[in-house]
N, C-alpha and C positions, 0 to 999 in steps of 0.2 A: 749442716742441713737445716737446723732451725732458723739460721740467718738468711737464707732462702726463701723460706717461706714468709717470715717477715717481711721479706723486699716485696715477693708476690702480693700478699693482701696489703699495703701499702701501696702500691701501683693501683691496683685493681681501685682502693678507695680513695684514690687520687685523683681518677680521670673522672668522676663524675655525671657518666650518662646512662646509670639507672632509670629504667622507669618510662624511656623514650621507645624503646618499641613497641610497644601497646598500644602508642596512640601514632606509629609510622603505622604500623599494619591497620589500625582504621581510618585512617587516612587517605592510604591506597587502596581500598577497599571502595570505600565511597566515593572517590574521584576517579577510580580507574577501571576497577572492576563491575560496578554497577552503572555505568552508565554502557560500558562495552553490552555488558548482559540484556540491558533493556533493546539496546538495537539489533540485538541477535535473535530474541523472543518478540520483536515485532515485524523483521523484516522476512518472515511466507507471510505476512496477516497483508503485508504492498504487494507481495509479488497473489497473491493470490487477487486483490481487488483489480491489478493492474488485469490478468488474465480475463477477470468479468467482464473487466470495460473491452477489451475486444470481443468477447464472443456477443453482447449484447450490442457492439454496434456491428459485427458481422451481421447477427440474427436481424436486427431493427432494417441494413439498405438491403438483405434477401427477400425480407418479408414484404418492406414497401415496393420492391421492384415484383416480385409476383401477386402481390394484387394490386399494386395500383392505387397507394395508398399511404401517406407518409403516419397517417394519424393508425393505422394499422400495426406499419412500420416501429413507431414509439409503443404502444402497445406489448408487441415480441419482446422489445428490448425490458419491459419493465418487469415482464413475465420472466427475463432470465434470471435478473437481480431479485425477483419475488422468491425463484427458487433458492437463491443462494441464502435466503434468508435476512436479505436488508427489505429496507422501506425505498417503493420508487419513488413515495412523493419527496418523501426527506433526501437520499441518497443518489440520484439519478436526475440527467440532464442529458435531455436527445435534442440535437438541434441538425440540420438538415443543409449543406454547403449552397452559398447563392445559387453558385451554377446548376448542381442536378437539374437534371430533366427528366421527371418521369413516361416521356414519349417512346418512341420507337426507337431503337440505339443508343439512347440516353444514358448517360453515365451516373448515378446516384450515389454521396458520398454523405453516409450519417455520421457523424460524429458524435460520442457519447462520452459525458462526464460523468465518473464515479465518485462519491467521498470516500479517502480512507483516512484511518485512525490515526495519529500520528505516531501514538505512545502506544501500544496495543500488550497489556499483560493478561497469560491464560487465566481465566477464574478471578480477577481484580478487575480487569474493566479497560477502559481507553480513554487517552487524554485526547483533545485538539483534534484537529483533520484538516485535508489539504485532499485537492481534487486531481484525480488520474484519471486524463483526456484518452480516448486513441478513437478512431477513425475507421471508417472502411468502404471501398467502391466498389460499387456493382454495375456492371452494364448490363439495360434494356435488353430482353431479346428482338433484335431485328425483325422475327419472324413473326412473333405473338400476334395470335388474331387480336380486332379490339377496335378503338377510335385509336 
């Protein structure tokens, strides 16, 4: 039995690879787990900017197709993003498709850019940013009194 056990700790201080899981597991920590974690904890912070940029270029070609007004129109839109808590001037970009027409049956397509954060952690802050476009049409009432 005692010669047994000698074989064991003799194998055991033969192979040599003490001391190497400590620095596996921060290893994979830091190249695998945390960069997963970081796109997990910023990805509602896109889906939520993505959703802004719709509802403020809905809001921006409803607004400008009822009154009649594209500079109206951007106004709405910067009102939605004011409430969500960004900056229009810094964070927000309304621009207006060639084609619309704001006339009688006219079809008007605003188009709004939002910045989002690229890196976004709660309570630490936000690295970089990249811009989330989206779009939306409204058609003229035909009927509207007016010029």
């Amino acid at each position: 039995m005692t010669s047994s056990l000698r074989a064991c700790g003799s194998e055991h201080a033969a192979g040599g690879e003490d001391g190497y899981v400590s620095l596996e597991l921060v290893l994979g920590l830091a190249l695998l787990v945390l960069p997963i974690a970081l796109i997990v904890l910023t990805l509602p912070t896109w889906l939520a900017r993505q959703n802004l940029a719709r509802l403020a270029a809905q809001q921006a070609a409803r607004t400008g197709v009822i009154a009649d007004s594209p500079e109206q129109g951007a106004a709405a839109a910067g009102t939605v993003v004011a409430d969500a808590g960004l900056d229009p001037a810094r964070d927000l970009r309304v621009s207006w498709e060639p084609g619309s027409s704001f006339a009688r049956g006219g079809l008007v397509t605003a188009r709004v850019t939002v910045e989002s954060p690229a890196v976004s952690i709660p309570f630490l802050g936000s690295v970089g940013s990249f811009p989330l476009t989206a779009s939306f049409s409204e058609r003229v009432d035909p009927y509207r009194s007016g010029p």
